[in-house]
KEVEXFI-495329 format. One record per residue: residue number from 1; chain; z, y, x of N, C-alpha, C in turn. Coordinates in nm, 4 decimals, always signed. Layout:
<pts>
PT  nr kette       nZ       nY       nX      caZ      caY      caX       cZ       cY       cX
PT NUM     A        Z        Y        X        Z        Y        X        Z        Y        X
...
</pts>
This chain:
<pts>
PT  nr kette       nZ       nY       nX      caZ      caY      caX       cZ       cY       cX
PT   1     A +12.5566  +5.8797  +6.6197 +12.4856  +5.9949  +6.6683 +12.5505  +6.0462  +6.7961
PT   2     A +12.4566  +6.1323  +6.8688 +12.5054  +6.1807  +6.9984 +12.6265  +6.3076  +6.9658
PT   3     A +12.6945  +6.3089  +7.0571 +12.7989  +6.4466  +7.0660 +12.7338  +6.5500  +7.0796
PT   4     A +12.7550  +6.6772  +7.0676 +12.7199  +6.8371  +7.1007 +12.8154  +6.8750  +7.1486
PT   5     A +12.8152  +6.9103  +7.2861 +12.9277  +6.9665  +7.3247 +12.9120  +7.1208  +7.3815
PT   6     A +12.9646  +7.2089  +7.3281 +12.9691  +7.3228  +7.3655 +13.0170  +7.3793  +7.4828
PT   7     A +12.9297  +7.4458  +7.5299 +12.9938  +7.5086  +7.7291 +13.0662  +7.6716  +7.6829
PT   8     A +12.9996  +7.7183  +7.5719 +13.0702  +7.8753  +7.5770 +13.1211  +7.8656  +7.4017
PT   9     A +13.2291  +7.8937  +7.4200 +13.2541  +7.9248  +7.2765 +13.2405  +8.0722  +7.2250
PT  10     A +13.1835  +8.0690  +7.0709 +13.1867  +8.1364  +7.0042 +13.2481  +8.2504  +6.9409
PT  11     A +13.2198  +8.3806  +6.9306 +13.3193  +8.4717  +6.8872 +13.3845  +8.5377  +6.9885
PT  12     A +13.4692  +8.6211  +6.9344 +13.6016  +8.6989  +6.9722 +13.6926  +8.6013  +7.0635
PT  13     A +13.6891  +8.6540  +7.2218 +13.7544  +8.5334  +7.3185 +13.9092  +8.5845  +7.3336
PT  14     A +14.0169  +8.5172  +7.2857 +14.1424  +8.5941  +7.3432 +14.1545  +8.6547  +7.4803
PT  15     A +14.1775  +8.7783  +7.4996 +14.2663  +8.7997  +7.6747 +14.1312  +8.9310  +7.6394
PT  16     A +14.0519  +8.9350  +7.5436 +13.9239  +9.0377  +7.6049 +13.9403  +9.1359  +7.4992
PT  17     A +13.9343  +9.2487  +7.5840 +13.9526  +9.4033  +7.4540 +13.7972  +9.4485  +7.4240
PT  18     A +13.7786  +9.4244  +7.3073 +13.6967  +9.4709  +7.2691 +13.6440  +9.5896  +7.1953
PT  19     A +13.5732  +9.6300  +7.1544 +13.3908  +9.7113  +7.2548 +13.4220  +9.6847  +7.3807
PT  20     A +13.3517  +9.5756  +7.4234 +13.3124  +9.5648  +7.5812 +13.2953  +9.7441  +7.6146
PT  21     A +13.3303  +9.7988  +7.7754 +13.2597  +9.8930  +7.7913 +13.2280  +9.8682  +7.9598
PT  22     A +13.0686  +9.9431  +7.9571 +13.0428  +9.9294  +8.0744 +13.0076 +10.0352  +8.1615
PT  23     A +13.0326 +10.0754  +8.3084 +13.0031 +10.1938  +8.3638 +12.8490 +10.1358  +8.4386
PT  24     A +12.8391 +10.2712  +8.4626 +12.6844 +10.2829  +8.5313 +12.7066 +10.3379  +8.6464
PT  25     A +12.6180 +10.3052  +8.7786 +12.6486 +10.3862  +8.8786 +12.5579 +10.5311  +8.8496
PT  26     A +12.6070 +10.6464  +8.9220 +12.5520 +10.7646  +8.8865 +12.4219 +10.7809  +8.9700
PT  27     A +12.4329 +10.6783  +9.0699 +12.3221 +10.6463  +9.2111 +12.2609 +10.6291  +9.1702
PT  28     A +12.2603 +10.4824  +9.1280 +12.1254 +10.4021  +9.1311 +12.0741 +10.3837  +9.0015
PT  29     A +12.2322 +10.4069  +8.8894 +12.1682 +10.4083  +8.8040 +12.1905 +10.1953  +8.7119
PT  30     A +12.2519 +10.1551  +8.7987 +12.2706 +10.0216  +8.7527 +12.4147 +10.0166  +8.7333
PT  31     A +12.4669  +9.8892  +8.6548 +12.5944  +9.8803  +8.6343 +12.6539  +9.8257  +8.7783
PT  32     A +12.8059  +9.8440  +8.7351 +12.8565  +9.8715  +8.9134 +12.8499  +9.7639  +9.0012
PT  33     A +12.8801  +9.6342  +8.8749 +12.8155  +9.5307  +9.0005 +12.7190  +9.4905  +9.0501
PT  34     A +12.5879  +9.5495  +9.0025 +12.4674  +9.5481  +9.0948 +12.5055  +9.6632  +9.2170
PT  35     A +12.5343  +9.7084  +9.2200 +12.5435  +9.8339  +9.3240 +12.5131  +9.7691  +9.4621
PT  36     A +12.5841  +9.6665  +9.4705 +12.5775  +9.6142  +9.6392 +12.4530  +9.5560  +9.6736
PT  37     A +12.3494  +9.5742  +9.5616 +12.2358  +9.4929  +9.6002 +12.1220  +9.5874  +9.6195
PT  38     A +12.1437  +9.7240  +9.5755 +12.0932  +9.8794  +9.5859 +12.0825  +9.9051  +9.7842
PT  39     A +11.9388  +9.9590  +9.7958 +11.9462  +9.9451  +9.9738 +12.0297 +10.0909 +10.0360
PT  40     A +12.0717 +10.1884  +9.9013 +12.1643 +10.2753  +9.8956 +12.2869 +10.2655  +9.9088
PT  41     A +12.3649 +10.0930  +9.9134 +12.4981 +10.1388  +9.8759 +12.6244 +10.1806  +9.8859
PT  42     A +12.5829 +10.2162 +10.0295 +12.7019 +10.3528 +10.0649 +12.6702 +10.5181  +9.9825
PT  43     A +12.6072 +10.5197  +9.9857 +12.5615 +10.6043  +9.8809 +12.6561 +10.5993  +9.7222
PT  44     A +12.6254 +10.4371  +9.7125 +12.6844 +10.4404  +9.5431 +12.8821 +10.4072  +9.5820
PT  45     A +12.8778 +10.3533  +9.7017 +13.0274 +10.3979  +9.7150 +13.0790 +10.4759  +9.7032
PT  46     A +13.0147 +10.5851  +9.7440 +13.0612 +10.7444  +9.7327 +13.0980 +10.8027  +9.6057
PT  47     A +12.9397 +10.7625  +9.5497 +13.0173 +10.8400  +9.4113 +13.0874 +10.7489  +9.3603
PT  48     A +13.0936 +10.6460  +9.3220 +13.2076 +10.5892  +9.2444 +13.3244 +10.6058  +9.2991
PT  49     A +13.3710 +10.6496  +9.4457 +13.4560 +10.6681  +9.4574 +13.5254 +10.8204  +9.4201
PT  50     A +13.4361 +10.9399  +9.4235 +13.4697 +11.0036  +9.3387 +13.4550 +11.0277  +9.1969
PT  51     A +13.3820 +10.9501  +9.1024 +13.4181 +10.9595  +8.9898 +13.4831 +10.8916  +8.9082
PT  52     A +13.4659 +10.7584  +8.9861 +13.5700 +10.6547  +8.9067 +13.6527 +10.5515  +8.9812
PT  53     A +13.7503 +10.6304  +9.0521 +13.8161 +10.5993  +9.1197 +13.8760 +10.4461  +9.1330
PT  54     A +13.9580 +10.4255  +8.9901 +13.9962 +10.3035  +8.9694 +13.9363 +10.2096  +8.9478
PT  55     A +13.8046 +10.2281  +8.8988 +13.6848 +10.0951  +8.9635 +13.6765 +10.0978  +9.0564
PT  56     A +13.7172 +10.1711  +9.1481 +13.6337 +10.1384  +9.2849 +13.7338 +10.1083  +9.3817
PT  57     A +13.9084 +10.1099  +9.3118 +14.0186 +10.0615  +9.3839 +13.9671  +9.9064  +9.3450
PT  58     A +13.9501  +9.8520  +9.2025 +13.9295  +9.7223  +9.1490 +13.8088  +9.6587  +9.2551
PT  59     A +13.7271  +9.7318  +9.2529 +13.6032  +9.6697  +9.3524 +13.6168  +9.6489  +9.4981
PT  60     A +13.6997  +9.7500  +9.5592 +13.7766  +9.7308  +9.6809 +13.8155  +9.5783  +9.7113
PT  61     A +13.9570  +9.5498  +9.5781 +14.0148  +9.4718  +9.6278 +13.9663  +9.3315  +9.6126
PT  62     A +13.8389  +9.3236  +9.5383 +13.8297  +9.2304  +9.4847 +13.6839  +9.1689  +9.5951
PT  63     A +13.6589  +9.2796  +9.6757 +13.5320  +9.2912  +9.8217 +13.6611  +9.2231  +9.9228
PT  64     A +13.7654  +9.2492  +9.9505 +13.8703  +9.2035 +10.0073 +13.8947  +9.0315 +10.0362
PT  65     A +13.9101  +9.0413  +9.8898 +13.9783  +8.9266  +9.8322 +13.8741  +8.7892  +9.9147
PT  66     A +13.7384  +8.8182  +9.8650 +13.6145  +8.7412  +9.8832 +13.5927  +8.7579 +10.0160
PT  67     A +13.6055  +8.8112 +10.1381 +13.5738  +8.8395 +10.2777 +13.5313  +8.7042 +10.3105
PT  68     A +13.4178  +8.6312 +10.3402 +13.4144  +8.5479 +10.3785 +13.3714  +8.5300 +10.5666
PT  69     A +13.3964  +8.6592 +10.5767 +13.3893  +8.6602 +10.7507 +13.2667  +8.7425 +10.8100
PT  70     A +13.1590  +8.7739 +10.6866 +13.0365  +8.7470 +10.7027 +12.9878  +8.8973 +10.7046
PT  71     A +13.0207  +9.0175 +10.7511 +13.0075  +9.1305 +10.7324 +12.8639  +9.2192 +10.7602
PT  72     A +12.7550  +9.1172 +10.8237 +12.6390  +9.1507 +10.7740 +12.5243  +9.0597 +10.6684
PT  73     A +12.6332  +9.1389 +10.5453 +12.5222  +9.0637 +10.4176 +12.3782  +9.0523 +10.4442
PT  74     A +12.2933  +8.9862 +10.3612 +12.1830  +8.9704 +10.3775 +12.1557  +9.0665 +10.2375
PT  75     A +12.0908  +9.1905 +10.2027 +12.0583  +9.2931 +10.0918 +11.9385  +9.1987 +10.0375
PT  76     A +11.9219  +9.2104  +9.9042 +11.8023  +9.2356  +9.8319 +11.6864  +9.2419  +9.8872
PT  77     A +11.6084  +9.1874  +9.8776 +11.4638  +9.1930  +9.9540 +11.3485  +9.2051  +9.8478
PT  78     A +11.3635  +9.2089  +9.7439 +11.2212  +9.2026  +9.6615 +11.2748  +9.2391  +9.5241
PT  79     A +11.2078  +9.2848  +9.4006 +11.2302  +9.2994  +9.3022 +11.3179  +9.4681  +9.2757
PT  80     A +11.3146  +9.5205  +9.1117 +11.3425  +9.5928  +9.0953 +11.3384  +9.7659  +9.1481
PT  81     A +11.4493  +9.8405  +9.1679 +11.4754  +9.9750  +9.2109 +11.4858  +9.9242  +9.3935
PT  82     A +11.5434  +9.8052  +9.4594 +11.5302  +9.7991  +9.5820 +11.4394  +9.7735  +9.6305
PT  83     A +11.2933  +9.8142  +9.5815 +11.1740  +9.8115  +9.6934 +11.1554  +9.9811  +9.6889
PT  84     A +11.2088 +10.0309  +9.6272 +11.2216 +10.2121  +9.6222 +11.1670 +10.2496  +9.7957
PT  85     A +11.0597 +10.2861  +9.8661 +11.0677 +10.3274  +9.9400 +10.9904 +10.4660  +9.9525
PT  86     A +11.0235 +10.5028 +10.0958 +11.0176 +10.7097 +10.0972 +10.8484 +10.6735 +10.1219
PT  87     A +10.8127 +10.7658 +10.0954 +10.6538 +10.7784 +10.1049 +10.6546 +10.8264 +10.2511
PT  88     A +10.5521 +10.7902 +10.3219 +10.5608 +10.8869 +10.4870 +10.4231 +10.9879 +10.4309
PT  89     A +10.4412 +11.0586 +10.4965 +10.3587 +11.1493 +10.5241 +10.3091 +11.2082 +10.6555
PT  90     A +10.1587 +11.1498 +10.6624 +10.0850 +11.1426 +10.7583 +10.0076 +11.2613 +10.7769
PT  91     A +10.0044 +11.3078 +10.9217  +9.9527 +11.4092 +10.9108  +9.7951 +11.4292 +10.9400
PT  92     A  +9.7505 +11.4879 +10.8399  +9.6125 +11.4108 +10.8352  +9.5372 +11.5578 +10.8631
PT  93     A  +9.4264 +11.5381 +10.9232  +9.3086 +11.6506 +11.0131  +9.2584 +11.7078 +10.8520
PT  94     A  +9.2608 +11.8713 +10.8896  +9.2335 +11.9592 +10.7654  +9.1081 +11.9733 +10.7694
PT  95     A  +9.0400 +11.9045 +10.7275  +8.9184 +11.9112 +10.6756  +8.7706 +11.9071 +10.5184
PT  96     A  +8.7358 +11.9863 +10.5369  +8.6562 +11.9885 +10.4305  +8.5006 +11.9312 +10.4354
PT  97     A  +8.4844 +11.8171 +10.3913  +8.3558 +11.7385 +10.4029  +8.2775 +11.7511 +10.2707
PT  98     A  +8.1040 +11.7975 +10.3292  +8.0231 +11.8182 +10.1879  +7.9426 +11.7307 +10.2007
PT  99     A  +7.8603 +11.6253 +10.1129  +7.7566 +11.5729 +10.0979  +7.7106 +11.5623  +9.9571
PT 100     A  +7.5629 +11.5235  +9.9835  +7.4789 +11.5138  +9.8861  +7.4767 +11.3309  +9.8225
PT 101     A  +7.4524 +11.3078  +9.7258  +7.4498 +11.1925  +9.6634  +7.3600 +11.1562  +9.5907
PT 102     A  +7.2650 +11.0720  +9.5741  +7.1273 +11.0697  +9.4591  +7.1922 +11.0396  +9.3106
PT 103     A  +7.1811 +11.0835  +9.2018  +7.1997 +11.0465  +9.0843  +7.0454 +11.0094  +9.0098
PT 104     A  +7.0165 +10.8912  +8.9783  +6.8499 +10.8730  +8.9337  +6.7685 +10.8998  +9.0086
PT 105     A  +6.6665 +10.9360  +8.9939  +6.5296 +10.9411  +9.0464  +6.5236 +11.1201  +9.1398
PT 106     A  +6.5427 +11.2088  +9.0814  +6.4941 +11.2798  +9.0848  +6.6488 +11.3986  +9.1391
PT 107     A  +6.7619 +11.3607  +9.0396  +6.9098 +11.4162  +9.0293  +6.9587 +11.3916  +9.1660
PT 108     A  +7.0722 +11.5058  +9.1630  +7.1522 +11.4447  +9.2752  +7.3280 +11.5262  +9.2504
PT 109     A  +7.4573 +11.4907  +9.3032  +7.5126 +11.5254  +9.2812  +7.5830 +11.5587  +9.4027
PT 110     A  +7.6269 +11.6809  +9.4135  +7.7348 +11.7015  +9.5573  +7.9102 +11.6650  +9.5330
PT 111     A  +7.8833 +11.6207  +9.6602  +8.0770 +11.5284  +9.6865  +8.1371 +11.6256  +9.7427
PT 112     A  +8.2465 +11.6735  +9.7287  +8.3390 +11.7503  +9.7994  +8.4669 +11.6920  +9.8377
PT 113     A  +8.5032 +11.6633  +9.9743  +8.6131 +11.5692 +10.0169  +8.6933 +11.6745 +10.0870
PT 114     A  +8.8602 +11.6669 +10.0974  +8.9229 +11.7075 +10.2035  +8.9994 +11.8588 +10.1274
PT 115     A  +8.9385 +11.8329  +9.9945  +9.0628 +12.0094  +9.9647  +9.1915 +11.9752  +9.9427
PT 116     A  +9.2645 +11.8971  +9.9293  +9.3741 +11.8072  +9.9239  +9.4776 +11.8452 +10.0034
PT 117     A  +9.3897 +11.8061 +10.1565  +9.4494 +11.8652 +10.2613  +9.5137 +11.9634 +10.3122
PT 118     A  +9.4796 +12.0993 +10.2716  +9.4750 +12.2393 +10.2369  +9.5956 +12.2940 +10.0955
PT 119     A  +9.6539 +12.1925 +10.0167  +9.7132 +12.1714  +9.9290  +9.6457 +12.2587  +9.8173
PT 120     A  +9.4769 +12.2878  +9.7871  +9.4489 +12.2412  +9.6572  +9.4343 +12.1614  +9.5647
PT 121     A  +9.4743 +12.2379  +9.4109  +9.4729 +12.1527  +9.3215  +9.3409 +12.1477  +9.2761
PT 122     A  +9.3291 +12.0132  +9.2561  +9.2027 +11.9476  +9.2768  +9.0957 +11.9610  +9.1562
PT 123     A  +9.2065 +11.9715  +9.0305  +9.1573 +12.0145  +8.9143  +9.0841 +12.1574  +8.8437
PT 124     A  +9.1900 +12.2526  +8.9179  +9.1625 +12.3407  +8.9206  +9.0203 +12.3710  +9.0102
PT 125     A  +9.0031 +12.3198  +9.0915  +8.8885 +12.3800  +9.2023  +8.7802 +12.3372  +9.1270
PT 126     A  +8.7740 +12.1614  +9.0588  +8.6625 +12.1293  +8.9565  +8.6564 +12.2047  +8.8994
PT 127     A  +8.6989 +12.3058  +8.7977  +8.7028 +12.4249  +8.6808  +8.6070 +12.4926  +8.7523
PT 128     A  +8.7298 +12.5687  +8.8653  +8.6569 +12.6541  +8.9210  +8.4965 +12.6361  +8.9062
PT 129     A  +8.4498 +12.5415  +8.9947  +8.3327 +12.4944  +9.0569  +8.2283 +12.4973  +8.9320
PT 130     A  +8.3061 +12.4284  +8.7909  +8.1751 +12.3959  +8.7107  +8.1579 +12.5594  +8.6322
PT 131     A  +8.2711 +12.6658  +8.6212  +8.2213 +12.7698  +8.5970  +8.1179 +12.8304  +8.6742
PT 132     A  +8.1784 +12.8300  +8.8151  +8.0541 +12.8946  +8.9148  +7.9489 +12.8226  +8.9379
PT 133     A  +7.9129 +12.6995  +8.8967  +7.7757 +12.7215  +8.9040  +7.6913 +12.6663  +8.7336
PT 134     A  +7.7950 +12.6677  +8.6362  +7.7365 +12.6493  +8.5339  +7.6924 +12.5221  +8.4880
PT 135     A  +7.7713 +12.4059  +8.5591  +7.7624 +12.2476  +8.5500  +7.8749 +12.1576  +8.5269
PT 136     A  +7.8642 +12.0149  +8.5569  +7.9698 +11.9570  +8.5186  +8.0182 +11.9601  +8.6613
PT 137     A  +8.1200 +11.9221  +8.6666  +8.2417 +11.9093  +8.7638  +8.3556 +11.8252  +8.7504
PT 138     A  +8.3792 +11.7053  +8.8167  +8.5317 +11.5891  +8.8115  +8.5559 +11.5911  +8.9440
PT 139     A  +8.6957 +11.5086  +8.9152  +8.7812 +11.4776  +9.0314  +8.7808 +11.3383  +8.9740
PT 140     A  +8.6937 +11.2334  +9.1097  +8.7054 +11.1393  +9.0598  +8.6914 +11.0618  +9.2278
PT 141     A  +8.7019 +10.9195  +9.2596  +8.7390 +10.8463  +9.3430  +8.8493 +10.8418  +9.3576
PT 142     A  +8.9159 +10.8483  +9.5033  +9.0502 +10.8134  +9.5791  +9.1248 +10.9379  +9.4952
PT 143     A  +9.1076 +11.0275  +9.4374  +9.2152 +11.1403  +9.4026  +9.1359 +11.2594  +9.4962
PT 144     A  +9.0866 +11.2499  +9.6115  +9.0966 +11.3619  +9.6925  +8.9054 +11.3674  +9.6760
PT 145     A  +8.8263 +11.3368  +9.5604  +8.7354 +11.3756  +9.6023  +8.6896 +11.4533  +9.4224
PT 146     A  +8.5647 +11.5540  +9.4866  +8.5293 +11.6320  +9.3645  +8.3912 +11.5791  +9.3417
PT 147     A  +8.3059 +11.5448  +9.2773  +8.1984 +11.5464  +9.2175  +8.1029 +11.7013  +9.1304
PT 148     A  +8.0510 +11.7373  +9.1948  +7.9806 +11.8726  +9.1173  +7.8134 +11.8253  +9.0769
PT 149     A  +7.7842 +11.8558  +8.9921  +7.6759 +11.7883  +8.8913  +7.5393 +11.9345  +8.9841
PT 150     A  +7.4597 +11.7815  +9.0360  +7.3482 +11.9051  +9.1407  +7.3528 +11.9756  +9.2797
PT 151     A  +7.2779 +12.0083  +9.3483  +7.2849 +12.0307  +9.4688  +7.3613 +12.1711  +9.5094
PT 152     A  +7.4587 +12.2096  +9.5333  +7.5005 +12.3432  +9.5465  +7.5731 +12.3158  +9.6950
PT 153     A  +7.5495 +12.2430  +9.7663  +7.5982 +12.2234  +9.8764  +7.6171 +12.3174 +10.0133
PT 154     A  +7.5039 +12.3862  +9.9814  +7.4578 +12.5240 +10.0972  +7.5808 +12.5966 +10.0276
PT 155     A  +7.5169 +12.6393  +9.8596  +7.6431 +12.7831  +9.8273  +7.7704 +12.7027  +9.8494
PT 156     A  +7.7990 +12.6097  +9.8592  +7.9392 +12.5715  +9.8557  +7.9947 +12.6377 +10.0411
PT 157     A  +7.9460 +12.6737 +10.1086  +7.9382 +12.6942 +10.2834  +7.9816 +12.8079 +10.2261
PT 158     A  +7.9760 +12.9262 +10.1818  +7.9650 +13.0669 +10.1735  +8.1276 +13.1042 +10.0446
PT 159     A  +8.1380 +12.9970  +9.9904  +8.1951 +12.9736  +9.8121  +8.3527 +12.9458  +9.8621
PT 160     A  +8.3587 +12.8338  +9.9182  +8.4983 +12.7688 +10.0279  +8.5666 +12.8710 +10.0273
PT 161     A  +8.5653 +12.9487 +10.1940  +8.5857 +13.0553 +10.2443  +8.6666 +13.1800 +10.1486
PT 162     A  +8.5530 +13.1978 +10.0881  +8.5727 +13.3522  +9.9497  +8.6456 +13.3123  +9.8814
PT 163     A  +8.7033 +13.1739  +9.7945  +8.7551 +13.1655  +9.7056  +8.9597 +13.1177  +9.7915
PT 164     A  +8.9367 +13.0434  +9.9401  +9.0385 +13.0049  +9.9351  +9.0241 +13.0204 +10.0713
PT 165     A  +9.1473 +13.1178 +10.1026  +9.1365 +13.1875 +10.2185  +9.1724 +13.0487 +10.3738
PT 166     A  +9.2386 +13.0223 +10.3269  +9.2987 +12.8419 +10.4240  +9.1929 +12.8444 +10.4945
PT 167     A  +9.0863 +12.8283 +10.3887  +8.9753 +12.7493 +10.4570  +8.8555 +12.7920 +10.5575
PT 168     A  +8.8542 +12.7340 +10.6531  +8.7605 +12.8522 +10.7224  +8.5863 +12.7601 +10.7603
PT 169     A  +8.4996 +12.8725 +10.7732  +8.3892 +12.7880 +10.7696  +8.3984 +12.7160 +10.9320
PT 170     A  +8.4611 +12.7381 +11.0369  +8.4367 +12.5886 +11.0821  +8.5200 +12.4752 +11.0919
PT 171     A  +8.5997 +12.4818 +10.9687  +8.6696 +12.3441 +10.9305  +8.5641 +12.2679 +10.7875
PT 172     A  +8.4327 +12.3041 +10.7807  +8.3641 +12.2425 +10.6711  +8.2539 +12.1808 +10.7297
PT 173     A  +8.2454 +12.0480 +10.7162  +8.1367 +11.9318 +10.7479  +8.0352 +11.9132 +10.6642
PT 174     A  +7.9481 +11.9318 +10.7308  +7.7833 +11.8611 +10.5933  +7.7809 +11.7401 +10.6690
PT 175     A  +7.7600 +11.6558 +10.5710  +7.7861 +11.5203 +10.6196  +7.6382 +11.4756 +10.5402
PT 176     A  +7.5719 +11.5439 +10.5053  +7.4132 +11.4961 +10.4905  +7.3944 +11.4502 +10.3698
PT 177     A  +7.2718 +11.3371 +10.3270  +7.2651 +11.2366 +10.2236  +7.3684 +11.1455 +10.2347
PT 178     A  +7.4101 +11.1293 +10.1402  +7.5250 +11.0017 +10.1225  +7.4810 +10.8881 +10.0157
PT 179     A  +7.4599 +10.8135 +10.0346  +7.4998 +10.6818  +9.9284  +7.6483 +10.6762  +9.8781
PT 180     A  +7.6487 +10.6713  +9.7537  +7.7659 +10.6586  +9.6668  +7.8298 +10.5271  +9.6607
</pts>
């Protein structure tokens, strides 16, 4: 019969104290030797250097030791917490756009785009909306649009204004019949 030869042995290894224990960076949040692969990690130098000092003398010397000349690593490019990026924020024209939409034959429903902008909550304004005119009301598409059940598009010109001072009637667009 063939041999089995074992690459890792089994059990309790002499030279190792056991409960393994392992630190976490307080950064990123990974154990310390991922840290260098974090697009933060001067960041996670920092704190480990103030909280856990003597890992981070051990990690020092041992970044030392390995110098292979090469002092601009190539970081992480894909996967995990290092695609973490900042959101931009674009500054986008404050506007409030109304149109009409056919629902069936006969129905129709008004779109309300652009309160977003203005930093209403979007949910709230649906409430609002289906109390005042006694219908249904969602926030539904991209996030930034309202649906109100029926034509209230005119009172919505007069409604804007009164309810949310931001808004003024000539920042509000009728944008006509719309196809959905």
């Amino acid at each position: 019969m063939a041999e089995v030869k074992e690459s890792l042995p089994s059990g309790p290894q002499a030279g190792v104290e056991y409960p393994l224990t392992l630190h976490y960076c307080g950064n990123c949040s990974m154990p310390l030797e991922y840290c260098e692969f974090y697009p933060q990690y001067e960041k996670c130098k920092e704190w480990l250097e103030q909280h856990l000092p003597e890992e981070f003398d051990k990690m020092t010397k041992l970044n030392e030791g390995s110098g292979d000349g090469d002092d601009d690593k190539k970081r992480q490019k894909r996967g995990g917490k290092g695609m973490m990026r900042a959101k931009k924020k674009e500054e986008v024209e404050k506007k409030v756009c109304l149109s009409r939409a056919p629902r069936g034959k006969r129905k129709s429903v008004t779109v309300i785009t652009g309160l977003s902008t203005f930093g209403i909550d979007l949910k709230m304004a649906s409430k609002y909306f289906a109390n005042k005119f006694s219908c249904g009301a969602s926030v539904t598409g991209n996030g930034d649009e309202i649906v109100v059940q029926g034509d209230v598009k005119d009172d919505l010109f007069d409604i804007l204004p009164e309810k949310w001072e931001e808004i003024d009637e000539d920042l509000i667009d009728d944008l006509g019949d719309m196809k959905r």
